[in-house]
KEPALO-591953 format. One record per residue: x, y, z of N, C-alpha, C in turn. Coordinates in pm, whole numbers, plus 50000, padded with zeros to 5 digits. Example, Ala and Ser with C-alpha at 12.3 -4.5 7.8 and 13.67 -1.06 7.14 Angstrom:
2
513194943150780512304955050780513204967050780
512854977550708513674989450714512905000350787
//
This chain:
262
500854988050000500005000050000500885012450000
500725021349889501145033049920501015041849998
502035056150045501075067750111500015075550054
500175072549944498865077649895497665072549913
497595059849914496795052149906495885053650056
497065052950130496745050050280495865065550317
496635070950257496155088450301494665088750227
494705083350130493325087950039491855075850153
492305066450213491245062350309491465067450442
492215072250516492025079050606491055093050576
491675100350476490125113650415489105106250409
488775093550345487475089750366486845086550466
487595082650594487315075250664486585090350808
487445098150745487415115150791486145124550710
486145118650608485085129550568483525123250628
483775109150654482525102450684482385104850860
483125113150866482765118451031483735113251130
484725101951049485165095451184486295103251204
487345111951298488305118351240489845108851308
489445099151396490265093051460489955081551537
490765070551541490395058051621491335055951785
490515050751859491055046051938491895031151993
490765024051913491155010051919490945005151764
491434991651697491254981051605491564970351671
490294961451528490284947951595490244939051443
491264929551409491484919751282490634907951336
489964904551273488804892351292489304886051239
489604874751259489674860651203488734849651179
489284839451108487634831551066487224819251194
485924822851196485264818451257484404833051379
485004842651338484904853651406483964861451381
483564865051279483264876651214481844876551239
481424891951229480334896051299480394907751420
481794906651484481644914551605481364927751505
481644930351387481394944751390480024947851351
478974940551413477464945851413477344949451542
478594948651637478274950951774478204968851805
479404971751682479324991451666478214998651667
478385010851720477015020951760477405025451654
476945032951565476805047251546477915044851416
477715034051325478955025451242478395025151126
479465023551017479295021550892480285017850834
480195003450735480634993950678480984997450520
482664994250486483164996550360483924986450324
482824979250215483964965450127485074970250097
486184961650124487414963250111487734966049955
486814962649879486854965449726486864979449683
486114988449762485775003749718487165015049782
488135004949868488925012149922490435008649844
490955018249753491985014249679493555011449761
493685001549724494834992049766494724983849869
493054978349864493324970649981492874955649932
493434944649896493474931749843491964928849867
491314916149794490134908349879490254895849863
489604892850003489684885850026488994868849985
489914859950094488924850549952488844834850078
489324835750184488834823750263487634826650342
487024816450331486024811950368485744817450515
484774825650535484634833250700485144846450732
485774851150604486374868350595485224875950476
484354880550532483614890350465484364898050401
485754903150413485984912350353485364932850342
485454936350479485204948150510485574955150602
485804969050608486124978350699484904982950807
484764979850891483634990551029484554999851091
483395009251129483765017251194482905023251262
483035025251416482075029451466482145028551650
481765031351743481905034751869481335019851981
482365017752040481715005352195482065014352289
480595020552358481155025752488481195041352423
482415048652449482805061752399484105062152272
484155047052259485885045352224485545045652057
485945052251981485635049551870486505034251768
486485028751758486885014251657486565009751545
487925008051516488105002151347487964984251329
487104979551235487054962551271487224959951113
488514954551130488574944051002487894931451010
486934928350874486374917250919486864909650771
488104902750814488854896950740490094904650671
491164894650684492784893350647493474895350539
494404895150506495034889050380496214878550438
496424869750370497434859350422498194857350326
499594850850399500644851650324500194838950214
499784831250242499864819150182498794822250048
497964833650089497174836249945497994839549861
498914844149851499864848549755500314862649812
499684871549915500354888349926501544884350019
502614890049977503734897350035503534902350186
504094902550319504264900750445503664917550448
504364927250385503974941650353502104941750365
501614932650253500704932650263499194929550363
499984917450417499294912850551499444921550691
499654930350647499924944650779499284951150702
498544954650598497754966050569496894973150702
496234963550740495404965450847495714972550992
496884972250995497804977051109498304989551070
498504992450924499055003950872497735013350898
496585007750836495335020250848494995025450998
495375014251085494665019051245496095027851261
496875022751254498275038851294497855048051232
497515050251131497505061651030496155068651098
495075059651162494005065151204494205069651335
495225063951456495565069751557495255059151661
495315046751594494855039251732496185035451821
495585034051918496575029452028497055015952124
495485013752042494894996952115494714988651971
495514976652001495014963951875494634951151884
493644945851895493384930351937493234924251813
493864913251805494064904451660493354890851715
492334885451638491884873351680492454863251563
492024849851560492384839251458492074826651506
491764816151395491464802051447492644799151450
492664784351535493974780251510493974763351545
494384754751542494334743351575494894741051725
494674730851827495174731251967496294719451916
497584722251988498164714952032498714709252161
498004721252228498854716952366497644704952430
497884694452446497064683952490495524685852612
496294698752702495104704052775494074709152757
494254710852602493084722252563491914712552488
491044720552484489634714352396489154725852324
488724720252189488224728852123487084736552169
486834751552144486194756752157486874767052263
487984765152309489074776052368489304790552329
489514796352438489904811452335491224810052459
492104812252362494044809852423494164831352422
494474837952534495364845952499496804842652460
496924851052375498824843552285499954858452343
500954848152462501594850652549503034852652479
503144845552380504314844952283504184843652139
504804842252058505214833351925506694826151911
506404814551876507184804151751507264808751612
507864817651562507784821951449508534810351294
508034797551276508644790451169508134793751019
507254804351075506734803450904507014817550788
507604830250864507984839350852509444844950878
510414850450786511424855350808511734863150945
512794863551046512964869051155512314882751105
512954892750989513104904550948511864904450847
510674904750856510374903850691509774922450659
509714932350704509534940250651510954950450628
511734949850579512884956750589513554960050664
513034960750783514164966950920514634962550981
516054966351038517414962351092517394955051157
516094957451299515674949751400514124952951404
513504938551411512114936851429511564934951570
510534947751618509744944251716509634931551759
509504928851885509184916151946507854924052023
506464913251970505764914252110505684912552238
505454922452297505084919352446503894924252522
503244914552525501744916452577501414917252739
502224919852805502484917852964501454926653041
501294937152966500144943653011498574940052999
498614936252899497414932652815496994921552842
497724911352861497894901552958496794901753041
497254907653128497154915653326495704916253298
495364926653211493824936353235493174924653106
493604912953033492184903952988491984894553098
492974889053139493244884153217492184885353347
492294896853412491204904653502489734901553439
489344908053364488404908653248487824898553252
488414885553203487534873353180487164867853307
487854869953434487404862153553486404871853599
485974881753616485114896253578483854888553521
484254884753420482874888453300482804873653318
483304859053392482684849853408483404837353237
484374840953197484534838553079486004829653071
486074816853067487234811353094488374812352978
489534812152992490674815952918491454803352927
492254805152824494014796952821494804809352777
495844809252834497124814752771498184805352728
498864810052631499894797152540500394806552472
501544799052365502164802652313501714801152143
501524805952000501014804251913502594802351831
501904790051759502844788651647502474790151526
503704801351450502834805551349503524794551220
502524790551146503564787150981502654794050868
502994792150738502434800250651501274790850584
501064777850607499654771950516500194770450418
498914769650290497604764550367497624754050363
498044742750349497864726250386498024728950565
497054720150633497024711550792498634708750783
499114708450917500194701550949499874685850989
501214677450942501294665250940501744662051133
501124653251170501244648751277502794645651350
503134642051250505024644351256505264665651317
504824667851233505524683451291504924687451379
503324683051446502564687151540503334683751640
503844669451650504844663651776506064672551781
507034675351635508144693351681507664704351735
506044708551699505544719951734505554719251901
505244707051940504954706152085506214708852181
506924701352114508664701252191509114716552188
508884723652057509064735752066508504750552120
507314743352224506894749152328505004760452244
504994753552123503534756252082502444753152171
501464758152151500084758152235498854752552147
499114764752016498554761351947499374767551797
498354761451674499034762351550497934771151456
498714779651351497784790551268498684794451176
498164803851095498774806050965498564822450941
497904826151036498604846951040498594849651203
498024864851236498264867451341500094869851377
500734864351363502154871451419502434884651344
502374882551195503104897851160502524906251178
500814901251224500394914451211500354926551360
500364916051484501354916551595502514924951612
503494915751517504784921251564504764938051504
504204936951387504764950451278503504963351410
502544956551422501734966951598502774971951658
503424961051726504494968451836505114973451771
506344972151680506864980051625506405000051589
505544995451555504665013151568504015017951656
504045011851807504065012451913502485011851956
501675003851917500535003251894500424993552042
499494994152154499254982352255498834970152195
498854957952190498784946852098498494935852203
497014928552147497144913152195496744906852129
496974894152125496264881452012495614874752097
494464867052003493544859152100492814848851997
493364838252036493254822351928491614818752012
491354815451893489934805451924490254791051845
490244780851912491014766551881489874760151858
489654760451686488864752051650488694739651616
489884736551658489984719151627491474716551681
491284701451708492414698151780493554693851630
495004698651652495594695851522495654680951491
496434677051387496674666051327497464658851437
496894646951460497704634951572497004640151711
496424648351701496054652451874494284644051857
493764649151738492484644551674492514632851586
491434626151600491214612351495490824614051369
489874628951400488624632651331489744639151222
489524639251074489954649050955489174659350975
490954668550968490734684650973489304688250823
488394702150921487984705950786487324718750787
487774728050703487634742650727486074745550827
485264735550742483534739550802483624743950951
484224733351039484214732551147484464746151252
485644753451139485954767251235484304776651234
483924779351167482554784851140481424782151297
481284763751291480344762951332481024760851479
482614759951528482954765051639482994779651687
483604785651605483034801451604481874805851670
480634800451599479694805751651479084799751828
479514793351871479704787652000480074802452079
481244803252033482104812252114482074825852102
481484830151996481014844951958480784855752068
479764851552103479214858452249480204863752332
481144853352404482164855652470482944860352426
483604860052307484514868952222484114879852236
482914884252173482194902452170482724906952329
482224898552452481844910052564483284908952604
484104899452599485574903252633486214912252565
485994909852447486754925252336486504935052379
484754939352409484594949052428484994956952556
485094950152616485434953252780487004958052798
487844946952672489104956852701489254964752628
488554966752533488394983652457487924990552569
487224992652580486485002052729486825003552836
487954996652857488614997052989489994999952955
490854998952873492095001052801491975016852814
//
Protein backbone atom coordinates (compact mmCIF):
# COMPACT_ATOMS: atom_id res chain seq x y z
CA UNK A 1 0.00 0.00 0.00
CA UNK A 2 1.14 3.30 -0.80
CA UNK A 3 1.07 6.77 1.11
CA UNK A 4 -1.14 7.76 -1.05
CA UNK A 5 -3.21 5.21 -0.94
CA UNK A 6 -3.26 5.00 2.80
CA UNK A 7 -3.85 8.84 3.01
CA UNK A 8 -6.68 8.79 0.39
CA UNK A 9 -8.76 6.23 3.09
CA UNK A 10 -7.98 7.90 6.06
CA UNK A 11 -9.88 11.36 4.15
CA UNK A 12 -12.53 8.97 3.66
CA UNK A 13 -12.69 7.52 6.64
CA UNK A 14 -12.59 11.51 7.91
CA UNK A 15 -14.92 12.95 5.68
CA UNK A 16 -17.48 10.24 6.84
CA UNK A 17 -17.24 11.84 10.31
CA UNK A 18 -14.84 9.54 11.84
CA UNK A 19 -11.70 11.83 12.40
CA UNK A 20 -9.74 9.30 14.60
CA UNK A 21 -9.61 5.80 16.21
CA UNK A 22 -8.95 4.60 19.38
CA UNK A 23 -8.85 1.00 19.19
CA UNK A 24 -8.75 -1.90 16.05
CA UNK A 25 -9.72 -5.21 15.95
CA UNK A 26 -8.52 -8.03 12.82
CA UNK A 27 -11.20 -10.77 12.92
CA UNK A 28 -10.33 -13.94 12.03
CA UNK A 29 -12.37 -16.85 10.66
CA UNK A 30 -14.74 -18.16 12.57
CA UNK A 31 -15.10 -14.64 14.06
CA UNK A 32 -16.74 -12.34 12.14
CA UNK A 33 -19.67 -10.40 12.99
CA UNK A 34 -18.36 -8.55 16.05
CA UNK A 35 -18.61 -5.53 13.90
CA UNK A 36 -22.54 -5.42 14.13
CA UNK A 37 -21.73 -4.91 17.74
CA UNK A 38 -20.68 -0.86 16.66
CA UNK A 39 -22.99 2.09 17.60
CA UNK A 40 -23.20 4.72 15.46
CA UNK A 41 -21.05 2.54 12.42
CA UNK A 42 -20.71 2.15 8.92
CA UNK A 43 -19.37 -0.61 6.78
CA UNK A 44 -16.84 -0.35 3.60
CA UNK A 45 -16.04 -3.46 1.27
CA UNK A 46 -12.59 -3.68 1.11
CA UNK A 47 -13.15 -3.46 -2.74
CA UNK A 48 -14.23 0.37 -2.82
CA UNK A 49 -11.08 1.21 -0.78
CA UNK A 50 -8.02 1.42 -3.21
CA UNK A 51 -5.17 -0.80 -2.34
CA UNK A 52 -6.68 -2.94 -0.19
CA UNK A 53 -6.53 -6.83 -1.57
CA UNK A 54 -9.87 -9.17 -1.21
CA UNK A 55 -10.32 -11.42 0.26
CA UNK A 56 -11.08 -14.95 -0.48
CA UNK A 57 -11.17 -17.63 2.63
CA UNK A 58 -13.98 -18.81 3.68
CA UNK A 59 -15.37 -16.68 7.00
CA UNK A 60 -13.63 -13.17 5.95
CA UNK A 61 -16.39 -10.97 4.65
CA UNK A 62 -14.02 -8.77 3.53
CA UNK A 63 -14.80 -5.19 5.10
CA UNK A 64 -13.88 -2.17 6.99
CA UNK A 65 -16.37 -0.95 10.29
CA UNK A 66 -16.24 1.72 11.94
CA UNK A 67 -17.93 2.94 14.66
CA UNK A 68 -18.10 3.47 18.69
CA UNK A 69 -18.29 0.53 21.95
CA UNK A 70 -18.85 2.57 24.88
CA UNK A 71 -17.20 6.17 23.99
CA UNK A 72 -14.12 4.53 22.24
CA UNK A 73 -14.37 4.95 18.70
CA UNK A 74 -13.12 1.42 16.57
CA UNK A 75 -11.90 0.21 13.47
CA UNK A 76 -12.95 -3.75 12.71
CA UNK A 77 -11.43 -5.60 10.02
CA UNK A 78 -13.63 -8.28 9.19
CA UNK A 79 -11.15 -10.31 7.40
CA UNK A 80 -7.22 -10.67 6.47
CA UNK A 81 -4.97 -11.10 3.80
CA UNK A 82 -2.57 -14.07 4.22
CA UNK A 83 0.64 -14.84 3.24
CA UNK A 84 -0.14 -18.09 1.82
CA UNK A 85 -2.83 -16.38 -0.55
CA UNK A 86 -0.14 -15.15 -2.45
CA UNK A 87 0.35 -11.17 -0.74
CA UNK A 88 3.73 -10.27 0.35
CA UNK A 89 4.26 -9.93 4.45
CA UNK A 90 3.97 -5.84 3.53
CA UNK A 91 0.70 -6.74 2.63
CA UNK A 92 -0.71 -8.72 5.51
CA UNK A 93 -0.08 -5.54 7.79
CA UNK A 94 -2.25 -3.40 5.69
CA UNK A 95 -4.60 -3.46 8.47
CA UNK A 96 -2.20 -2.30 11.09
CA UNK A 97 -0.95 0.39 8.72
CA UNK A 98 -4.67 2.02 8.48
CA UNK A 99 -5.34 1.90 12.45
CA UNK A 100 -1.73 3.88 12.94
CA UNK A 101 -2.50 6.16 10.30
CA UNK A 102 -6.00 6.51 12.04
CA UNK A 103 -4.44 6.97 15.57
CA UNK A 104 -5.15 3.92 17.32
CA UNK A 105 -3.43 2.94 20.28
CA UNK A 106 -5.11 -0.31 21.15
CA UNK A 107 -4.99 -3.61 18.75
CA UNK A 108 -6.62 -6.97 19.37
CA UNK A 109 -5.94 -9.56 16.60
CA UNK A 110 -8.12 -12.67 16.80
CA UNK A 111 -7.62 -16.08 14.58
CA UNK A 112 -8.54 -19.80 14.47
CA UNK A 113 -6.03 -21.98 15.10
CA UNK A 114 -5.67 -25.67 15.75
CA UNK A 115 -4.83 -26.88 19.67
CA UNK A 116 -1.84 -28.51 20.32
CA UNK A 117 -1.15 -28.31 23.66
CA UNK A 118 -2.94 -31.61 24.90
CA UNK A 119 -4.90 -29.60 27.75
CA UNK A 120 -6.92 -27.78 25.63
CA UNK A 121 -10.37 -28.57 23.96
CA UNK A 122 -11.78 -27.12 21.23
CA UNK A 123 -13.81 -24.33 21.57
CA UNK A 124 -10.93 -22.40 23.68
CA UNK A 125 -10.10 -18.86 23.35
CA UNK A 126 -5.96 -19.02 24.23
CA UNK A 127 -4.64 -15.41 24.99
CA UNK A 128 -1.18 -15.65 22.85
CA UNK A 129 1.59 -14.94 25.49
CA UNK A 130 4.31 -15.51 22.83
CA UNK A 131 5.21 -16.67 19.25
CA UNK A 132 7.18 -19.59 17.51
CA UNK A 133 7.78 -17.81 14.49
CA UNK A 134 8.64 -20.96 11.69
CA UNK A 135 6.73 -19.66 9.04
CA UNK A 136 7.98 -16.07 8.52
CA UNK A 137 11.42 -14.47 8.08
CA UNK A 138 12.96 -13.10 11.55
CA UNK A 139 13.10 -9.55 9.48
CA UNK A 140 10.37 -9.62 6.91
CA UNK A 141 9.53 -5.98 6.51
CA UNK A 142 12.88 -4.33 5.89
CA UNK A 143 14.16 -3.31 9.20
CA UNK A 144 17.41 -3.77 10.92
CA UNK A 145 15.67 -5.03 14.00
CA UNK A 146 12.11 -6.32 14.29
CA UNK A 147 9.74 -5.58 17.16
CA UNK A 148 9.18 -8.39 19.46
CA UNK A 149 5.76 -8.58 21.10
CA UNK A 150 5.08 -8.07 24.46
CA UNK A 151 1.74 -8.36 25.77
CA UNK A 152 2.48 -8.22 29.64
CA UNK A 153 0.14 -5.64 30.11
CA UNK A 154 -2.59 -6.74 28.15
CA UNK A 155 -2.11 -9.85 29.58
CA UNK A 156 -2.85 -8.44 33.26
CA UNK A 157 -6.18 -6.37 32.35
CA UNK A 158 -7.82 -9.61 29.88
CA UNK A 159 -6.76 -11.59 32.17
CA UNK A 160 -8.80 -9.54 35.02
CA UNK A 161 -11.60 -9.14 32.48
CA UNK A 162 -12.47 -12.67 31.80
CA UNK A 163 -12.60 -13.79 35.53
CA UNK A 164 -14.89 -10.38 35.78
CA UNK A 165 -17.13 -11.16 33.00
CA UNK A 166 -17.32 -15.02 34.08
CA UNK A 167 -15.47 -16.15 30.79
CA UNK A 168 -12.77 -18.87 30.94
CA UNK A 169 -9.33 -18.41 29.18
CA UNK A 170 -5.99 -20.31 28.21
CA UNK A 171 -2.88 -18.53 27.71
CA UNK A 172 -0.11 -20.29 25.40
CA UNK A 173 2.16 -19.74 23.13
CA UNK A 174 1.01 -19.58 19.13
CA UNK A 175 2.84 -21.14 16.47
CA UNK A 176 2.83 -19.45 13.49
CA UNK A 177 3.56 -21.29 9.81
CA UNK A 178 2.43 -19.98 6.51
CA UNK A 179 -0.35 -22.81 5.16
CA UNK A 180 -2.40 -23.55 3.67
CA UNK A 181 -2.14 -27.38 3.86
CA UNK A 182 -2.98 -28.85 7.92
CA UNK A 183 0.19 -29.85 9.49
CA UNK A 184 1.29 -33.48 9.40
CA UNK A 185 1.24 -35.13 12.77
CA UNK A 186 5.02 -35.57 12.56
CA UNK A 187 5.52 -31.66 12.91
CA UNK A 188 2.56 -31.29 15.40
CA UNK A 189 4.84 -33.64 17.76
CA UNK A 190 8.14 -30.67 16.81
CA UNK A 191 5.54 -28.01 17.34
CA UNK A 192 4.95 -29.39 20.85
CA UNK A 193 8.66 -29.88 21.91
CA UNK A 194 9.06 -26.43 20.66
CA UNK A 195 6.89 -25.09 23.28
CA UNK A 196 3.53 -24.38 20.82
CA UNK A 197 0.08 -24.19 22.35
CA UNK A 198 -1.45 -23.87 19.47
CA UNK A 199 -0.97 -23.77 15.50
CA UNK A 200 -2.22 -20.95 12.68
CA UNK A 201 -1.23 -19.40 9.65
CA UNK A 202 -1.40 -15.31 10.40
CA UNK A 203 -1.74 -13.26 13.41
CA UNK A 204 2.15 -12.86 14.19
CA UNK A 205 3.10 -10.22 11.60
CA UNK A 206 0.39 -8.56 12.11
CA UNK A 207 1.35 -8.35 15.95
CA UNK A 208 4.78 -7.88 15.64
CA UNK A 209 4.76 -4.96 12.78
CA UNK A 210 1.73 -3.31 15.98
CA UNK A 211 4.49 -3.16 18.36
CA UNK A 212 6.86 -2.00 16.25
CA UNK A 213 4.66 1.31 15.68
CA UNK A 214 4.06 1.24 19.13
CA UNK A 215 0.53 0.32 18.94
CA UNK A 216 -0.75 -1.77 22.55
CA UNK A 217 -1.22 -5.32 20.98
CA UNK A 218 -2.86 -8.69 21.95
CA UNK A 219 -3.74 -11.86 20.12
CA UNK A 220 -6.46 -14.09 21.00
CA UNK A 221 -6.75 -17.77 19.28
CA UNK A 222 -10.07 -19.46 19.24
CA UNK A 223 -8.99 -23.35 18.81
CA UNK A 224 -11.14 -24.80 16.50
CA UNK A 225 -10.02 -28.09 16.27
CA UNK A 226 -7.59 -30.19 17.80
CA UNK A 227 -4.41 -30.42 15.22
CA UNK A 228 -3.33 -33.40 13.27
CA UNK A 229 -2.30 -36.51 15.72
CA UNK A 230 -3.95 -34.76 18.74
CA UNK A 231 -7.52 -35.55 16.74
CA UNK A 232 -8.79 -38.77 14.95
CA UNK A 233 -11.38 -36.74 13.31
CA UNK A 234 -10.05 -35.10 9.55
CA UNK A 235 -9.27 -31.54 9.73
CA UNK A 236 -12.02 -29.41 7.86
CA UNK A 237 -12.37 -25.74 7.27
CA UNK A 238 -16.47 -26.05 8.02
CA UNK A 239 -15.79 -26.75 11.47
CA UNK A 240 -14.05 -23.28 12.35
CA UNK A 241 -17.45 -21.52 11.40
CA UNK A 242 -19.66 -23.71 13.32
CA UNK A 243 -17.05 -23.50 16.39
CA UNK A 244 -16.97 -19.86 16.04
CA UNK A 245 -20.31 -19.43 16.51
CA UNK A 246 -20.30 -21.24 20.00
CA UNK A 247 -17.90 -18.78 21.14
CA UNK A 248 -18.99 -15.51 19.58
CA UNK A 249 -20.79 -14.16 22.49
CA UNK A 250 -17.84 -14.44 24.70
CA UNK A 251 -15.49 -13.11 22.22
CA UNK A 252 -17.81 -9.76 21.70
CA UNK A 253 -18.16 -9.00 25.64
CA UNK A 254 -14.43 -9.68 26.33
CA UNK A 255 -13.25 -7.48 23.36
CA UNK A 256 -15.41 -5.10 24.28
CA UNK A 257 -14.57 -4.68 27.80
CA UNK A 258 -10.90 -4.32 27.01
CA UNK A 259 -11.61 -1.64 24.57
CA UNK A 260 -13.52 0.20 27.29
CA UNK A 261 -11.39 -0.30 29.89
CA UNK A 262 -7.91 0.10 28.01
Amino acid sequence: MTDTQLAAIKTTLVNRGYKAVDAAVILGSGLGGFENNLERSITIPYHELDGLPETTVVGHSGSLSIGYIADKCVLVFAGRFHHYEGHSFDKTVIPVKIAHEMGAKLMLVSNAAGGINLRFNVGDLMLIDDFVNTGFPYNPFGERVLARYKPDAMLKLAKRLSVELGIPVQQGTYLYVTGPSYETKAEIRAFRLMGGDAVGMSTAPELNYATKLGIECLGITLVTNMATGVSKVKLDHAEIKEVGELRKEDFKRLVSRIIEEY
